[in-house]
PyMOL Python script that loads the backbone (N, CA, C, O; Angstrom):
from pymol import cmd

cmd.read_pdbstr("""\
ATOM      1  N   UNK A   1      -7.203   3.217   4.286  1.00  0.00           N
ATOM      2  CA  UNK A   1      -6.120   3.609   5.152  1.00  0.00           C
ATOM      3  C   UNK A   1      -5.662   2.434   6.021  1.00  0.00           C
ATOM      4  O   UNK A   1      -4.494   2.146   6.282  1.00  0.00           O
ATOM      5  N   UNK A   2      -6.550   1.928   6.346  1.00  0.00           N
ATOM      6  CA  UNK A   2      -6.215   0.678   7.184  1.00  0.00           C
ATOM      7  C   UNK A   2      -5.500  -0.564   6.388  1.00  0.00           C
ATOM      8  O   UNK A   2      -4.642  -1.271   6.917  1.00  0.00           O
ATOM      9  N   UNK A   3      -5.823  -0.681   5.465  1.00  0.00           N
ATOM     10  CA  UNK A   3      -4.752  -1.673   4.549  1.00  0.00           C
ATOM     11  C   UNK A   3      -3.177  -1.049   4.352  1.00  0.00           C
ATOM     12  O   UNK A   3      -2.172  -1.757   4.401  1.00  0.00           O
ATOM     13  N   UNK A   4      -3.171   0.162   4.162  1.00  0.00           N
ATOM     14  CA  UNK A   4      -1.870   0.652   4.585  1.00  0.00           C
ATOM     15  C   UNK A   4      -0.656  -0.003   6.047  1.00  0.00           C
ATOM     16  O   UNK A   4       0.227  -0.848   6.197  1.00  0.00           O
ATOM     17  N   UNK A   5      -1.546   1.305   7.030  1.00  0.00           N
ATOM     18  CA  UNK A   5      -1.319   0.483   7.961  1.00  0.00           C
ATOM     19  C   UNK A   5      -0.910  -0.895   7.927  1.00  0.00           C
ATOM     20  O   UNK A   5       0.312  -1.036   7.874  1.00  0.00           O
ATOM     21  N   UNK A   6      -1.689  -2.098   7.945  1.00  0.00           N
ATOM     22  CA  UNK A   6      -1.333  -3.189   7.963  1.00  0.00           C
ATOM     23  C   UNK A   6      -0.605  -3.924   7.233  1.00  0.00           C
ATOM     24  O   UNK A   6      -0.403  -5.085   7.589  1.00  0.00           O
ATOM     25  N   UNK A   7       0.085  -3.311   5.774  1.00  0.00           N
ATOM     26  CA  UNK A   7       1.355  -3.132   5.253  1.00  0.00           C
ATOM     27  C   UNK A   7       2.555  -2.754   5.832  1.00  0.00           C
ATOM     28  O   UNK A   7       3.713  -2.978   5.479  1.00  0.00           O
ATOM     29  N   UNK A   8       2.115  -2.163   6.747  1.00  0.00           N
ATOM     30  CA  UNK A   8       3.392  -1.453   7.693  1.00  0.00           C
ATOM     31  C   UNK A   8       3.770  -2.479   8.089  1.00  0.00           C
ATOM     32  O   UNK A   8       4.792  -3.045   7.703  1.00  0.00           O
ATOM     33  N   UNK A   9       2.781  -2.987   9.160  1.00  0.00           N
ATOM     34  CA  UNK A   9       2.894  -4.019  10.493  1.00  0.00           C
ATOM     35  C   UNK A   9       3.665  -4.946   9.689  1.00  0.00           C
ATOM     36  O   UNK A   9       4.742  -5.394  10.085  1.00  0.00           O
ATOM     37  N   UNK A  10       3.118  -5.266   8.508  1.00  0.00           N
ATOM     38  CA  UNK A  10       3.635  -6.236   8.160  1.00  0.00           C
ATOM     39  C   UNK A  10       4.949  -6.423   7.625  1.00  0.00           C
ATOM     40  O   UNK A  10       5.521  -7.509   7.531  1.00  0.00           O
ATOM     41  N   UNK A  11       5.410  -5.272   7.267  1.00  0.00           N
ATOM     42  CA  UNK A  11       6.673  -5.095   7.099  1.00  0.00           C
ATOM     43  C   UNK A  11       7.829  -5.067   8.069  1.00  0.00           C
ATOM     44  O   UNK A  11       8.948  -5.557   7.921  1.00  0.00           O
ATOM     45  N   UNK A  12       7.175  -4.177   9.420  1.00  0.00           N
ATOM     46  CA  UNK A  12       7.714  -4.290  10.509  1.00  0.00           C
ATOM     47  C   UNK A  12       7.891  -5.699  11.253  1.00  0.00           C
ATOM     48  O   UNK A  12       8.769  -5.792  12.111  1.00  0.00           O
ATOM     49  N   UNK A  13       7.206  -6.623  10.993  1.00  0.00           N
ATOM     50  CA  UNK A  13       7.368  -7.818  11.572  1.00  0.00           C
ATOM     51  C   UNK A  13       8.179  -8.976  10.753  1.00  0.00           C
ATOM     52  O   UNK A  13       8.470 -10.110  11.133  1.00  0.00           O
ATOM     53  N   UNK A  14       8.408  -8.432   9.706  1.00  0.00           N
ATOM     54  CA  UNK A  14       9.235  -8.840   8.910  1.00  0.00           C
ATOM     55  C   UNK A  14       8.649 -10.088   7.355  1.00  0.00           C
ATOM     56  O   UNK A  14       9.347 -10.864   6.703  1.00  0.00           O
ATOM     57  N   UNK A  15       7.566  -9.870   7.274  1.00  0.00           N
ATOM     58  CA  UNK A  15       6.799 -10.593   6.431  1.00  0.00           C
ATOM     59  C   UNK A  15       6.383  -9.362   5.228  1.00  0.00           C
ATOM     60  O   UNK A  15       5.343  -8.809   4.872  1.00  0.00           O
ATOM     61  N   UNK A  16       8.166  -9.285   4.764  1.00  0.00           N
ATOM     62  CA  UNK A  16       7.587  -8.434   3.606  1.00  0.00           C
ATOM     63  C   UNK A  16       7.307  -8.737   2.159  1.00  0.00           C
ATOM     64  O   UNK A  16       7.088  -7.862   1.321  1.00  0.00           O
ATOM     65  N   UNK A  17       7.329 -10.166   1.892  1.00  0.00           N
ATOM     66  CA  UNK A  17       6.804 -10.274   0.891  1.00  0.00           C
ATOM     67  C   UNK A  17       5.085 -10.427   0.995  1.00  0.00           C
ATOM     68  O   UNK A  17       4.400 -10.064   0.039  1.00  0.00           O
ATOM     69  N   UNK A  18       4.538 -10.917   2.067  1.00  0.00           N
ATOM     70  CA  UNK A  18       3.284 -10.693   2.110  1.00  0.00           C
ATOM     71  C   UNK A  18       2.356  -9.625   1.822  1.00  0.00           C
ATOM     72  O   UNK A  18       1.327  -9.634   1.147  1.00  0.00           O
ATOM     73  N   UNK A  19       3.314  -8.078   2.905  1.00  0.00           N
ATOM     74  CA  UNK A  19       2.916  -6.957   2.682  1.00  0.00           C
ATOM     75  C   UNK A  19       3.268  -6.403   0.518  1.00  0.00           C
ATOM     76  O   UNK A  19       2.510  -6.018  -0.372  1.00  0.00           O
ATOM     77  N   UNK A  20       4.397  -6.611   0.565  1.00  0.00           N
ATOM     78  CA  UNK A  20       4.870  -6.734  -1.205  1.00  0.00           C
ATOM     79  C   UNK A  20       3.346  -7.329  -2.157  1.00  0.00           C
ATOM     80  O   UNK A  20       3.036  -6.906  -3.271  1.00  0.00           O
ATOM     81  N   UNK A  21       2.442  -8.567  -1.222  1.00  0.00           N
ATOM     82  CA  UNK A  21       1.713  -8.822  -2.638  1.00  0.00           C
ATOM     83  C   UNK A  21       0.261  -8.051  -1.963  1.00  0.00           C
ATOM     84  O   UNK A  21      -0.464  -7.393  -2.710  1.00  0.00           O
ATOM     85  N   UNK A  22       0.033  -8.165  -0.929  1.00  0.00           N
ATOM     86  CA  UNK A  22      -1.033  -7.333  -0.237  1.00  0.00           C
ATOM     87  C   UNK A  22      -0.718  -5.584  -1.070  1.00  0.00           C
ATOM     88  O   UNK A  22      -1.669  -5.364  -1.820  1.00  0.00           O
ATOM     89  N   UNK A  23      -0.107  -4.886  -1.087  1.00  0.00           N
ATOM     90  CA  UNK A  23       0.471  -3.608  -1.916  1.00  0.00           C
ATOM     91  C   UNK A  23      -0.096  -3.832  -3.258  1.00  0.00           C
ATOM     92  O   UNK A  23      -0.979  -3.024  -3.543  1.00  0.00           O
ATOM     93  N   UNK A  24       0.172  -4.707  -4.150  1.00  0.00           N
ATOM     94  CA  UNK A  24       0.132  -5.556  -5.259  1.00  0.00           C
ATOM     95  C   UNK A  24      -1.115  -5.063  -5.713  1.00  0.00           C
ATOM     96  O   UNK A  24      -1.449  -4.180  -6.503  1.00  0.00           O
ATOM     97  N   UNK A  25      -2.088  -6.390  -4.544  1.00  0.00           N
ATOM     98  CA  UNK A  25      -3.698  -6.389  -4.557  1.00  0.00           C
ATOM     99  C   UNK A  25      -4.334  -4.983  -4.412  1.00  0.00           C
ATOM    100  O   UNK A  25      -5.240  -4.579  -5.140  1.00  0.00           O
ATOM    101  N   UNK A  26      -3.831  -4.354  -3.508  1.00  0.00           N
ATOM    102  CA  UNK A  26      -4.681  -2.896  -3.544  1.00  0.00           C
ATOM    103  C   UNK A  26      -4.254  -2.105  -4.791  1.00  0.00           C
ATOM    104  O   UNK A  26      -5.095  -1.362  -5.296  1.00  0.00           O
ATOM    105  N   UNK A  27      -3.152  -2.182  -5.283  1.00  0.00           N
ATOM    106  CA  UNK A  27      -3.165  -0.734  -6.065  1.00  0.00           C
ATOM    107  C   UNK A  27      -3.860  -1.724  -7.625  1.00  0.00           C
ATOM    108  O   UNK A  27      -4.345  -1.144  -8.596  1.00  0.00           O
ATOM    109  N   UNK A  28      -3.754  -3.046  -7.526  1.00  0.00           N
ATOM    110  CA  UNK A  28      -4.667  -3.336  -8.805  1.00  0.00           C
ATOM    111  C   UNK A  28      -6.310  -2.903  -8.784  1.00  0.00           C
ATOM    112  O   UNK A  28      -7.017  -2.816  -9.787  1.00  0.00           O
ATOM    113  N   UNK A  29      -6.665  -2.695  -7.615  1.00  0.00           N
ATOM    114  CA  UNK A  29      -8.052  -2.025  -6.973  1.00  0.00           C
ATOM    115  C   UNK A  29      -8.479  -0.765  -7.580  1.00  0.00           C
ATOM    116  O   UNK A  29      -9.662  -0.517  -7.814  1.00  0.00           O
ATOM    117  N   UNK A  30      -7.551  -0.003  -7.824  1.00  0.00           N
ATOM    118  CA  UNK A  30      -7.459   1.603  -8.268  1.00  0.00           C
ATOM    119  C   UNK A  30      -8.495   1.677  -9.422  1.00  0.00           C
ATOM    120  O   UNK A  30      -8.640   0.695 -10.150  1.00  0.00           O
ATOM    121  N   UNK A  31      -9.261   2.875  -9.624  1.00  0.00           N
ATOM    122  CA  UNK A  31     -10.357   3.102 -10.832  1.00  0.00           C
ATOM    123  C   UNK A  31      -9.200   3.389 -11.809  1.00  0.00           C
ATOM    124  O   UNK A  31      -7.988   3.563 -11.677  1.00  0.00           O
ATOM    125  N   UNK A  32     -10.272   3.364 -13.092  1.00  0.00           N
ATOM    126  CA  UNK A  32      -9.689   4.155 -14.275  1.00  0.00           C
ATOM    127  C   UNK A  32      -8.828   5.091 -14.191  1.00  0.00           C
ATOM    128  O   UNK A  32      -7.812   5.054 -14.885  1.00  0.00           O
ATOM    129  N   UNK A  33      -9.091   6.164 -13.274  1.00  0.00           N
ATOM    130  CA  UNK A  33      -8.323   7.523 -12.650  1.00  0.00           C
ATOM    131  C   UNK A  33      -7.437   6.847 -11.723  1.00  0.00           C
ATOM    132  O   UNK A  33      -6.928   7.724 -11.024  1.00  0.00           O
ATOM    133  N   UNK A  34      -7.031   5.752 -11.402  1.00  0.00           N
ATOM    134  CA  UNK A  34      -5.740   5.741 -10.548  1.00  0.00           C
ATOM    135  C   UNK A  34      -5.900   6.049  -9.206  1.00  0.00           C
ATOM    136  O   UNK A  34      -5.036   6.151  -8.336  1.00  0.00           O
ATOM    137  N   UNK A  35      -7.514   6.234  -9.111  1.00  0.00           N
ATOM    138  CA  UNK A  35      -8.131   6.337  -6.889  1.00  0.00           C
ATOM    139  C   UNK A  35      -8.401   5.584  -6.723  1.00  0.00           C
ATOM    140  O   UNK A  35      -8.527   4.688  -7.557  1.00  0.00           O
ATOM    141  N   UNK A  36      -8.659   5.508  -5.495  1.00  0.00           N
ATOM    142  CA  UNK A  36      -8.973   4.538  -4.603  1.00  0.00           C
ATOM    143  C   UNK A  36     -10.419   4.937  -3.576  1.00  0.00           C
ATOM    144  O   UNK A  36     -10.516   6.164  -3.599  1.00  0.00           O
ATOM    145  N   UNK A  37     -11.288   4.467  -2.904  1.00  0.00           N
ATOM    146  CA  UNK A  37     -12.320   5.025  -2.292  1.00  0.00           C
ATOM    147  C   UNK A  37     -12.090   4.553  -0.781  1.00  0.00           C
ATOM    148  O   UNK A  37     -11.261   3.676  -0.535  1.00  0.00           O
ATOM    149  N   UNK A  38     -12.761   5.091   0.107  1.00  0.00           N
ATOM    150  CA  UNK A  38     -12.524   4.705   1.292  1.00  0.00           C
ATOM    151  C   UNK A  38     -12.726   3.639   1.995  1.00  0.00           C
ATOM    152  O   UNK A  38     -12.398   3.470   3.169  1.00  0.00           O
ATOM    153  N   UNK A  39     -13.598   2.457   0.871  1.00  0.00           N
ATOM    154  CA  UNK A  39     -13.427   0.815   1.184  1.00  0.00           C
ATOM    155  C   UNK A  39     -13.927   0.291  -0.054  1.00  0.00           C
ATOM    156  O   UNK A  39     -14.649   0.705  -0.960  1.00  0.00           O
ATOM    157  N   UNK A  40     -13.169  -0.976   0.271  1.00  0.00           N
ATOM    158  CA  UNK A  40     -12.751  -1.796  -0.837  1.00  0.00           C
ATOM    159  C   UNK A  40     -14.120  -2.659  -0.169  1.00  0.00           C
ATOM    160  O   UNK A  40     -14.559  -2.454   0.963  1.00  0.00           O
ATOM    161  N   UNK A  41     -14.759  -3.820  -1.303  1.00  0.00           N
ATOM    162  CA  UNK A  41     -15.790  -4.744  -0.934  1.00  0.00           C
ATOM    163  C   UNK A  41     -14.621  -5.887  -0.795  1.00  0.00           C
ATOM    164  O   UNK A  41     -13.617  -6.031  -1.493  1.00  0.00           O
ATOM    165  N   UNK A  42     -15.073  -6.655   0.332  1.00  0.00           N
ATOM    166  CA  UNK A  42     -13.951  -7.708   0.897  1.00  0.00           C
ATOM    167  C   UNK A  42     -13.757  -9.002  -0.134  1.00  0.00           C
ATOM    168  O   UNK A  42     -12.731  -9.671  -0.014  1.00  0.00           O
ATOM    169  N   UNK A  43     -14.683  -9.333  -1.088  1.00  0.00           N
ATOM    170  CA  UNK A  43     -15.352 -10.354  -1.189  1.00  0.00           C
ATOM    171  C   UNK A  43     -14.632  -9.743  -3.376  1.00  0.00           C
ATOM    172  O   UNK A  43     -13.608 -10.196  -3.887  1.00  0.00           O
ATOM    173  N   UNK A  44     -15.087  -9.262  -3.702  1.00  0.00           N
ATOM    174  CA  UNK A  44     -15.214  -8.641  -5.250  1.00  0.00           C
ATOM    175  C   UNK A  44     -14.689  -7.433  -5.097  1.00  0.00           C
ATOM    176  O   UNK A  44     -15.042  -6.750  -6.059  1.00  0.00           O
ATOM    177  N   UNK A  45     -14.272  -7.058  -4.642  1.00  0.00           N
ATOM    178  CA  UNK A  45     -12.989  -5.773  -4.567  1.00  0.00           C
ATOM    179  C   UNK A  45     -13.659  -4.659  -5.124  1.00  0.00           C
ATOM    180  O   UNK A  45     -12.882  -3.887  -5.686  1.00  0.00           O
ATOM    181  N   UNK A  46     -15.262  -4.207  -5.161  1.00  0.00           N
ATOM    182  CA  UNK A  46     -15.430  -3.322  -5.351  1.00  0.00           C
ATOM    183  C   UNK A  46     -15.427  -1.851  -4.706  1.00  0.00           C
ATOM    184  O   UNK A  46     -15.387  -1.853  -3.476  1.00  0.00           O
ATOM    185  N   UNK A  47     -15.456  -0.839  -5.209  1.00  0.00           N
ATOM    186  CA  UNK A  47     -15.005   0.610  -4.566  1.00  0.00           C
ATOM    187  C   UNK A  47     -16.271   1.288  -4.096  1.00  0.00           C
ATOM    188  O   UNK A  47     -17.206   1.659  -4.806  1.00  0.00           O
ATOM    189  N   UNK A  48     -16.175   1.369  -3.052  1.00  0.00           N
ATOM    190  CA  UNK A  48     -17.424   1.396  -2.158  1.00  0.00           C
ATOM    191  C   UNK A  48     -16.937   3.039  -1.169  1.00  0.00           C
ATOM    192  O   UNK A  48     -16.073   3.248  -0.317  1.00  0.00           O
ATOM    193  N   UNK A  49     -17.799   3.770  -1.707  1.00  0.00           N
ATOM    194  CA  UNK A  49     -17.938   5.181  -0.460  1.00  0.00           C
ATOM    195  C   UNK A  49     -16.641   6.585  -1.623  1.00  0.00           C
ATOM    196  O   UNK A  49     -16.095   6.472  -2.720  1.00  0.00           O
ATOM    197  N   UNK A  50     -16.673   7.503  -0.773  1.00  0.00           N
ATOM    198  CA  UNK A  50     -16.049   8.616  -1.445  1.00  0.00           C
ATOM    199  C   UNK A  50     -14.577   8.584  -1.664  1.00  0.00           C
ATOM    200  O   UNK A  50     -13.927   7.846  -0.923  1.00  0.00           O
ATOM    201  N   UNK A  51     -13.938   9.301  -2.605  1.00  0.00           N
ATOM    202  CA  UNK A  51     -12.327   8.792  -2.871  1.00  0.00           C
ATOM    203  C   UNK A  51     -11.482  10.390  -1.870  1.00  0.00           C
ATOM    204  O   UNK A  51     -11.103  11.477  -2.307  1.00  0.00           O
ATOM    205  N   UNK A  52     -11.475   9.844  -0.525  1.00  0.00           N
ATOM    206  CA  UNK A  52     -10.368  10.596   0.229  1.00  0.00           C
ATOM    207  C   UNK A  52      -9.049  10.726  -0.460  1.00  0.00           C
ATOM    208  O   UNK A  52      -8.426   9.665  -0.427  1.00  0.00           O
ATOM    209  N   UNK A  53      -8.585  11.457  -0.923  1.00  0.00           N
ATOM    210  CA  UNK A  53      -7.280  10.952  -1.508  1.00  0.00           C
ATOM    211  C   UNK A  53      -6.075  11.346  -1.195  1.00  0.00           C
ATOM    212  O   UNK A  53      -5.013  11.093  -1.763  1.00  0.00           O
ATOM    213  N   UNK A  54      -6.382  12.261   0.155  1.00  0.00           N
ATOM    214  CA  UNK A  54      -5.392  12.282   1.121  1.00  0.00           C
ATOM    215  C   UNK A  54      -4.746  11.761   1.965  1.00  0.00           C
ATOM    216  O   UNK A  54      -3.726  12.132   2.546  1.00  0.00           O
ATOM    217  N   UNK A  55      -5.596  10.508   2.077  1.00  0.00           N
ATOM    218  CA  UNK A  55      -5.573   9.579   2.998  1.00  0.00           C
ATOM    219  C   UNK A  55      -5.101   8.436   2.318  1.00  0.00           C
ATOM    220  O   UNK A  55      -4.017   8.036   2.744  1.00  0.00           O
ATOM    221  N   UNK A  56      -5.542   7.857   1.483  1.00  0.00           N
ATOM    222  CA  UNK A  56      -5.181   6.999   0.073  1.00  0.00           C
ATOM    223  C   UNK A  56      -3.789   7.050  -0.238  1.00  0.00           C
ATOM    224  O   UNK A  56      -2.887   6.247   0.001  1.00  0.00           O
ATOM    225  N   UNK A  57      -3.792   8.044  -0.762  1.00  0.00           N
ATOM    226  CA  UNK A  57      -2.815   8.698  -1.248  1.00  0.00           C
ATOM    227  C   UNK A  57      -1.381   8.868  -0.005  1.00  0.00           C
ATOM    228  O   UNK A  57      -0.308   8.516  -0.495  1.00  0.00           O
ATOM    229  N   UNK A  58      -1.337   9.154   0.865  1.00  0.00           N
ATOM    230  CA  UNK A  58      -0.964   9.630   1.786  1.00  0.00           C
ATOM    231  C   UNK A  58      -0.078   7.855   2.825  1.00  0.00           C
ATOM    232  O   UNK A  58       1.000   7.870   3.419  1.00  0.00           O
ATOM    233  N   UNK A  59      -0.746   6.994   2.720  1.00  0.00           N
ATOM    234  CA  UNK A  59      -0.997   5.526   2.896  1.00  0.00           C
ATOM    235  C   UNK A  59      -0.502   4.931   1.784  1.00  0.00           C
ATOM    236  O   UNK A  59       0.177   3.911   1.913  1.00  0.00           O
ATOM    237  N   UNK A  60      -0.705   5.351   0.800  1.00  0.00           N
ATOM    238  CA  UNK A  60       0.089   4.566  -0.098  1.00  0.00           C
ATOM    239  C   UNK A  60       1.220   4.914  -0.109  1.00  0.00           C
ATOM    240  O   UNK A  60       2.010   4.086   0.342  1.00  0.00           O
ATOM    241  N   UNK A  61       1.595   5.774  -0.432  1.00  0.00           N
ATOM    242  CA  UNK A  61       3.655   6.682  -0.440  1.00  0.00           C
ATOM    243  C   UNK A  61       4.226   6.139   0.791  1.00  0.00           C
ATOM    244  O   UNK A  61       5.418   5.833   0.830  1.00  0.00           O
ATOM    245  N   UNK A  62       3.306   5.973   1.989  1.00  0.00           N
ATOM    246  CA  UNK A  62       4.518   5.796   3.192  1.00  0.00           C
ATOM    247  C   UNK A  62       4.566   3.899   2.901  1.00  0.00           C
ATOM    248  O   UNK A  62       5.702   3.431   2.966  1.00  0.00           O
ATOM    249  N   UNK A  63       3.661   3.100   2.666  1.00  0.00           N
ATOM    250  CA  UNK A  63       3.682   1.881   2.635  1.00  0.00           C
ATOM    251  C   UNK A  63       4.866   1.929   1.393  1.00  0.00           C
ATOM    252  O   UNK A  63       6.000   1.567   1.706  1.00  0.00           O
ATOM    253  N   UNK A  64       4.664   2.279   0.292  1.00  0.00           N
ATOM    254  CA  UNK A  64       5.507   2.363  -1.050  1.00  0.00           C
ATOM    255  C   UNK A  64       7.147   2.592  -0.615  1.00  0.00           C
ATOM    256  O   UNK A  64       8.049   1.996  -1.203  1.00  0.00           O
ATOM    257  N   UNK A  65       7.483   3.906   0.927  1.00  0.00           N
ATOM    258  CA  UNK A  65       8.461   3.910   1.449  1.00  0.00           C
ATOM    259  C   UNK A  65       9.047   3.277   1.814  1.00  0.00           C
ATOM    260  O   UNK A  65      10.238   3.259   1.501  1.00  0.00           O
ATOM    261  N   UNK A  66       8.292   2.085   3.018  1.00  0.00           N
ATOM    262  CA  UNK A  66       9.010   1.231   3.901  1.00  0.00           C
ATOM    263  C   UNK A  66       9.045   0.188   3.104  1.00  0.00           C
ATOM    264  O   UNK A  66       9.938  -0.530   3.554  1.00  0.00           O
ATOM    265  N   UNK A  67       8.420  -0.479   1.852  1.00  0.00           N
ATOM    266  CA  UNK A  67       8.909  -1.689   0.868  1.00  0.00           C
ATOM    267  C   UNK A  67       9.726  -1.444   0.787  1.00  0.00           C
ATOM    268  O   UNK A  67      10.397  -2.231   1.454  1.00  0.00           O
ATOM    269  N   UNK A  68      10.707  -0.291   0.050  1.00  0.00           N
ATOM    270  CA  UNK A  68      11.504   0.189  -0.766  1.00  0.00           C
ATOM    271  C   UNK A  68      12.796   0.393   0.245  1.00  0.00           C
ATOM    272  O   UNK A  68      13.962   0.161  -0.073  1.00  0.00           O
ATOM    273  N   UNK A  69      12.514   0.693   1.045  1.00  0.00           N
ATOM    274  CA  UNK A  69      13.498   0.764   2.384  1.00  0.00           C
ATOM    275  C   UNK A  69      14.851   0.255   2.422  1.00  0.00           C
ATOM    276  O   UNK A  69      15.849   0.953   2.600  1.00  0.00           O
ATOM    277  N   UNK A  70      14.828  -1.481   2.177  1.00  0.00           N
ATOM    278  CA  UNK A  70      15.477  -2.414   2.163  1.00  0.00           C
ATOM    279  C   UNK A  70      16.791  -1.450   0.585  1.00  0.00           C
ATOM    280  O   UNK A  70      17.948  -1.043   0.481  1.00  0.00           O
ATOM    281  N   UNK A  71      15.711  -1.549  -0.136  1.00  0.00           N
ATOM    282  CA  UNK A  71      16.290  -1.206  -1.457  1.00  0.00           C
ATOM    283  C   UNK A  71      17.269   0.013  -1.464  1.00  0.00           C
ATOM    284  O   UNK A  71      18.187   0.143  -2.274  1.00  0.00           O
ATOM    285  N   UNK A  72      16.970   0.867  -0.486  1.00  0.00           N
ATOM    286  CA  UNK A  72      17.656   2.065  -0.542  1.00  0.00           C
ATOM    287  C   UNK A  72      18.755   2.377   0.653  1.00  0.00           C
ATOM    288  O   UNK A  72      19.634   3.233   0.751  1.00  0.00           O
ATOM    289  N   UNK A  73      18.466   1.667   1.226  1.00  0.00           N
ATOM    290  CA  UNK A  73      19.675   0.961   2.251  1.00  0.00           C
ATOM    291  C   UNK A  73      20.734   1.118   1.703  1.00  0.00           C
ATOM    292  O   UNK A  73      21.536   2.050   1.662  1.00  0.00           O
ATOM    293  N   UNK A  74      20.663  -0.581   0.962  1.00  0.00           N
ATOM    294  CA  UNK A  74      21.539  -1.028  -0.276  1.00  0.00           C
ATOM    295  C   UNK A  74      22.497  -0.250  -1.153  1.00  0.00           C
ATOM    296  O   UNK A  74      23.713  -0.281  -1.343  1.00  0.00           O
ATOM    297  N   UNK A  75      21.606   0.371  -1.555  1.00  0.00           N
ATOM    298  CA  UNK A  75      22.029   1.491  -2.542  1.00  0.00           C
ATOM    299  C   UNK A  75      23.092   2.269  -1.875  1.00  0.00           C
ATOM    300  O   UNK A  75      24.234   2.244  -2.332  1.00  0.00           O
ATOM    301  N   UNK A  76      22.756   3.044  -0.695  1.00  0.00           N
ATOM    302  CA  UNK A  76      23.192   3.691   0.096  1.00  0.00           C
ATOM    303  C   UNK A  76      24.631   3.523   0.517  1.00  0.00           C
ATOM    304  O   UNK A  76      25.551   4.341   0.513  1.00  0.00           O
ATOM    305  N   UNK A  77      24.587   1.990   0.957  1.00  0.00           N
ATOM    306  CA  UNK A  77      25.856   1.366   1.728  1.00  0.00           C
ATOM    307  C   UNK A  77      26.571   1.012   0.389  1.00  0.00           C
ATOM    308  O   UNK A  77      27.722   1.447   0.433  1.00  0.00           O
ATOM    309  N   UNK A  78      26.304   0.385  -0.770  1.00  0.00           N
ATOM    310  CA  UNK A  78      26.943   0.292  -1.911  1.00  0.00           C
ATOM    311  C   UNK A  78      27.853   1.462  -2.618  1.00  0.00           C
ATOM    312  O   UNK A  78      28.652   1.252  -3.531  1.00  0.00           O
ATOM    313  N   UNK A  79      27.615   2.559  -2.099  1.00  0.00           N
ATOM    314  CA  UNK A  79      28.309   3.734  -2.928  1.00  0.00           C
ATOM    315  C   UNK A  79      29.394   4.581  -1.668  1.00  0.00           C
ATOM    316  O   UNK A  79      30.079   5.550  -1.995  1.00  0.00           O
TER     317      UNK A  79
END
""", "prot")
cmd.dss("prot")
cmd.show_as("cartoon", "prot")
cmd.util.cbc("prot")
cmd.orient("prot")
């Protein structure tokens, strides 16, 4: 959840390609099944503890939102 979060910030501060490859790195993290667990190992990215996936899940869509943001703006004002 906290890598979310700090996708935000980072978007909000305007360093969104950082948050863009940070997004990247976590969802390449995901098991076979496409979860995520409630921490990542810092070092070898392994999936460490139980898969909340409300929270995961929940953290990912709004981070996935505010990338996309820019994009739908665009769209928006274009038509």
């Amino acid at each position: 959840m906290c890598s979310w979060w700090f996708i935000d910030a980072l978007v909000a501060v305007g360093r969104r390609e950082q948050a863009e490859d940070l997004f990247r790195r976590i969802l390449a993290r995901r098991n076979h099944l496409g979860l995520l667990s409630e921490d990542l190992d810092g070092i070898d990215g392994t999936l460490w503890g139980n898969f909340p996936q409300t929270f995961s899940m929940v953290g990912m869509i709004l981070s996935a939102m505010r990338l996309s943001r820019s994009w739908e703006e665009g769209l928006w004002r274009a038509s």
